[in-house]
C-alpha positions in Angstrom: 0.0 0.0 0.0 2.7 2.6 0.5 4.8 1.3 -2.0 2.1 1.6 -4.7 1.7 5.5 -3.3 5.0 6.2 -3.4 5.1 4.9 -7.3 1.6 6.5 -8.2 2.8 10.3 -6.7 6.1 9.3 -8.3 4.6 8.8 -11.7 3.0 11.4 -11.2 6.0 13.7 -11.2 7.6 11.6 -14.1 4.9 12.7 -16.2 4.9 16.4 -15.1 8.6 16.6 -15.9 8.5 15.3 -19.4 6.1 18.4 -19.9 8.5 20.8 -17.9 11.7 19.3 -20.2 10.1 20.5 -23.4 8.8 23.6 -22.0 13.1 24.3 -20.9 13.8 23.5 -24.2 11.8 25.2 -26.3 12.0 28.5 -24.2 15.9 28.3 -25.1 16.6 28.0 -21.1 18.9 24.8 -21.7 19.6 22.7 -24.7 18.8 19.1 -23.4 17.1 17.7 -20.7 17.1 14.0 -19.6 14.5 12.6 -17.2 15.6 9.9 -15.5 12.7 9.0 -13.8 11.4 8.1 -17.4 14.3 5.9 -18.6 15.3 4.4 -15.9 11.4 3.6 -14.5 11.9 0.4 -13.8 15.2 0.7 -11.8 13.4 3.4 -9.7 10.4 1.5 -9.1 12.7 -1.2 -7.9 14.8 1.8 -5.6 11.2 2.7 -4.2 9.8 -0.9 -3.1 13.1 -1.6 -1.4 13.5 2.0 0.2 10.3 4.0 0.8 8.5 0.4 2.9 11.1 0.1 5.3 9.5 2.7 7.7 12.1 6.0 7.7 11.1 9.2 9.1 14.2 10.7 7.8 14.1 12.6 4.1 17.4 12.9 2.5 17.5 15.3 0.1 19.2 16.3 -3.0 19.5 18.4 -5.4 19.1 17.0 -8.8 20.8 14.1 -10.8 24.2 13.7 -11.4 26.1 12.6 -15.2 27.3 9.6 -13.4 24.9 8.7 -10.7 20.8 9.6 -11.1 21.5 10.2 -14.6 22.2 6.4 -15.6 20.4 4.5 -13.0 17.6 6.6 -11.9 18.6 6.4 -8.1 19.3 9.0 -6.2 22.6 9.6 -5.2 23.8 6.6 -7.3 26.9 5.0 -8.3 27.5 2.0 -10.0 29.0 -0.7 -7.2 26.9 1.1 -4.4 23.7 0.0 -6.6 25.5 -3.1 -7.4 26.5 -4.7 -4.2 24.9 -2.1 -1.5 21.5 -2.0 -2.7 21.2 -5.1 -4.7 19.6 -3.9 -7.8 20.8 -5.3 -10.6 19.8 -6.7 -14.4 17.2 -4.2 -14.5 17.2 -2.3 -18.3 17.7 1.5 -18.8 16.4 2.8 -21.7 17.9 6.2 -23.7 16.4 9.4 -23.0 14.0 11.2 -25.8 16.5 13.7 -27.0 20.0 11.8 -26.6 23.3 14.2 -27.0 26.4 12.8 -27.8 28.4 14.0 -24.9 25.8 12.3 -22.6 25.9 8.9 -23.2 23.3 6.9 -21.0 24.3 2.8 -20.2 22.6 2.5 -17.1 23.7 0.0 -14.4 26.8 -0.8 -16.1 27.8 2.6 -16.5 31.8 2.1 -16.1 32.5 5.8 -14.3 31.3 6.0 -10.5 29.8 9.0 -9.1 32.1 10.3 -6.0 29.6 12.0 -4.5 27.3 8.8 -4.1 30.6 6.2 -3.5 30.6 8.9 -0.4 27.2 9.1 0.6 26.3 5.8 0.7 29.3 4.6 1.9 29.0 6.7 5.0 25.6 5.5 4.9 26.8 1.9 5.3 29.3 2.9 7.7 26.5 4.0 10.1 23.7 1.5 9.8 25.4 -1.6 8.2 23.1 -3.7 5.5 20.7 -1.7 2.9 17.9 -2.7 5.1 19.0 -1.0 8.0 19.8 2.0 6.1 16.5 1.9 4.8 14.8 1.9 8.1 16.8 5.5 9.0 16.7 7.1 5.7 14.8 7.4 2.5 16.9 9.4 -0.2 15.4 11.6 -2.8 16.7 14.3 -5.2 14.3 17.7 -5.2 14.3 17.8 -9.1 14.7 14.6 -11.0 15.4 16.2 -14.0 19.3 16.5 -15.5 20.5 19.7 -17.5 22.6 20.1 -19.7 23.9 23.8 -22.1 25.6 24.2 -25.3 27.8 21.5 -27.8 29.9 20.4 -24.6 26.8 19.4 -23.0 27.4 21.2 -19.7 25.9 20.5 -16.6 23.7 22.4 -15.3 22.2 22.5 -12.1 18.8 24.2 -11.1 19.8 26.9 -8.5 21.7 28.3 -12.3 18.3 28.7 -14.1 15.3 30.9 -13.8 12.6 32.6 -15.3 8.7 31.1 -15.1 8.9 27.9 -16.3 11.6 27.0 -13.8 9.8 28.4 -10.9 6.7 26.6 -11.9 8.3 23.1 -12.1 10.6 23.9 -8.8 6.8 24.6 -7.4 6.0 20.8 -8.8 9.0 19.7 -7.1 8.2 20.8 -4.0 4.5 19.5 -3.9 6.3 15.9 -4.6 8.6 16.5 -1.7 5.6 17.5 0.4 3.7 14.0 -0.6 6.6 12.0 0.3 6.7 13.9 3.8 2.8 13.0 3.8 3.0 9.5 2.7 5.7 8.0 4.7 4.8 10.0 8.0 8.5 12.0 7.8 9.2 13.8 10.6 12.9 15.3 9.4 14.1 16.6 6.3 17.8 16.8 5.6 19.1 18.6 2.5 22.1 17.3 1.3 23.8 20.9 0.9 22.4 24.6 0.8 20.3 24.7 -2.0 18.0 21.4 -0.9 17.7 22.6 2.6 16.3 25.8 1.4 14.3 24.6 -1.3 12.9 22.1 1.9 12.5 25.3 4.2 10.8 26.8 1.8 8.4 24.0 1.1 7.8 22.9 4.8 7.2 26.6 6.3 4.6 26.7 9.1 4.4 23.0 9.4 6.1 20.6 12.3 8.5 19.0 9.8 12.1 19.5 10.7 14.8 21.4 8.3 18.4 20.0 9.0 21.3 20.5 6.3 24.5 18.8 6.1 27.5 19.5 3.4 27.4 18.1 0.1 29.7 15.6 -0.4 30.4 16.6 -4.4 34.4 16.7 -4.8 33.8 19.8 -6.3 33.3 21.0 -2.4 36.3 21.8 -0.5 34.6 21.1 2.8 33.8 17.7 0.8 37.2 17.3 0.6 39.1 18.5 3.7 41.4 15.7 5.7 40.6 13.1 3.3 37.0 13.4 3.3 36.5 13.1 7.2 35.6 16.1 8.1 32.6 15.7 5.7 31.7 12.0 7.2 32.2 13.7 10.4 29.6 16.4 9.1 27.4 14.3 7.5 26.9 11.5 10.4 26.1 13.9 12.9 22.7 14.6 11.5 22.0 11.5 10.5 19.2 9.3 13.5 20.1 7.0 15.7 
C-alpha cells in the first residue's frame, strides 16, 4: 500500500517533468534535458519498493541528478558498485532518454565511471547502519528535481539553483509538492538537505508545518569542505545529523 503510493505520486511527477523538459527547451533555457525518472522507471520502481516500505522518518534530500549517478540508473545519489553490491539492484534495463546528446551517453547499471559524491554518501551510509535494510529503516533518499540539464555542444551540466525565469519556478513549485507527498506518505518527521540549495528549497516547502529542516555539506568533490582531511571532516559532518 505505501509502495504503490509512493510509485503512483512518483509517476506522477515523471509525467509532469516530461512536460516541464520540453517547455526548458523550447524557451531556449537549456539545450537538453534527460529525465531519468522516465528511462530508468523500472530501476526506480525497484529503488522505491526496497527503500520507501522500510519505515524511515528521515528525508534525505538532493538536489538533482548527477552525469554519473541519477542520470544512468535513476537512483538517487547513485553510483555503480553502491547500486550493485549495496542495494542489490541489478539486471534491470535502462532505456535512452527522448532527445540523446552525444556528450551524454546513458548505459545505465553498467555505467563504467562512479559518481564520487554517491561512492561517499552511501558509503558513510553503510558505515552507520550496516546492510541496505537497516539503512532503509533510518533514511529514504530523494533528489528535489529529478530532471538532468545540460547547455551548449559540450553538453554542460547544469544544475537548477543556475536557471530561472517562469517555467523554472513553476516546475521547482511541482517539485516541492512531490517533496511534500513523500513527507505526507511515509509520515516523515525530518528533512535533511544534502547541501544549501536542498535545505532551502525544503525550508521553503515545509514553512509553518512541524516537519524538521536539518542540512549537512554536500559531499560533491567539487566542495572543499567535501574534501578537507581526506573526506572526514565531511563523514564527520554528515553523520552527525543522521538518526540514531
Amino acid at each position: 500500500m505505501l509502495a504503490g503510493r509512493i510509485i503512483g505520486a512518483t509517476a506522477k511527477l515523471r509525467d509532469d517533468m516530461e512536460i516541464f523538459a520540453d517547455r526548458l527547451m523550447s524557451d531556449g533555457i537549456v539545450d537538453c534535458v534527460y529525465n531519468p525518472l522516465a528511462y530508468a522507471w523500472d530501476v526506480h520502481v525497484a529503488y522505491l519498493e526496497k527503500s520507501a516500505t522500510a519505515g524511515a522518518k528521515t528525508i534525505l534530500l538532493g538536489m538533482n541528478p548527477g552525469p554519473h549517478g541519477m542520470g544512468q540508473m535513476g537512483i538517487p545519489f547513485a553510483a555503480t558498485t553502491v547500486v550493485r553490491d549495496l542495494i542489490g539492484i541489478k539486471g534491470i534495463r535502462v532505456f535512452e532518454p527522448r532527445k540523446i546528446h552525444p556528450r551524454r551517453p546513458v548505459e545505465g547499471l553498467n555505467w563504467p565511471k562512479e559518481e564520487v559524491s554517491g561512492t561517499r554518501l552511501w558509503g558513510a551510509l553503510e558505515e552507520k547502519y550496516g546492510l541496505i535494510d537497516n539503512i532503509f529503516k533510518n533514511v529514504f533518499l530523494v533528489n528535489h528535481c529529478p530532471l538532468m540539464l545540460f547547455s551548449g555542444e559540450r553538453a554542460r551540466n547544469i544544475t537548477p539553483d543556475k536557471i530561472g525565469g517562469p517555467v523554472t519556478r513553476s516546475m521547482l513549485e511541482r517539485c516541492d509538492d512531490y517533496l511534500r507527498e513523500v513527507v505526507d506518505i511515509m509520515g516523515a518527521k525530518v528533512v535533511i538537505g544534502v547541501g544549501n540549495y536542498a535545505k532551502n528549497r525544503a525550508t521553503s516547502a515545509f514553512h509553518g508545518s512541524d516537519v524538521r529542516i536539518s542540512s549537512c555539506w554536500h559531499p560533491s568533490p567539487a566542495s572543499p569542505l567535501a574534501n578537507r582531511n581526506g573526506g572526514a571532516d565531511w563523514r564527520a559532518n554528515f553523520k552527525s545529523v543522521l538518526p540514531e
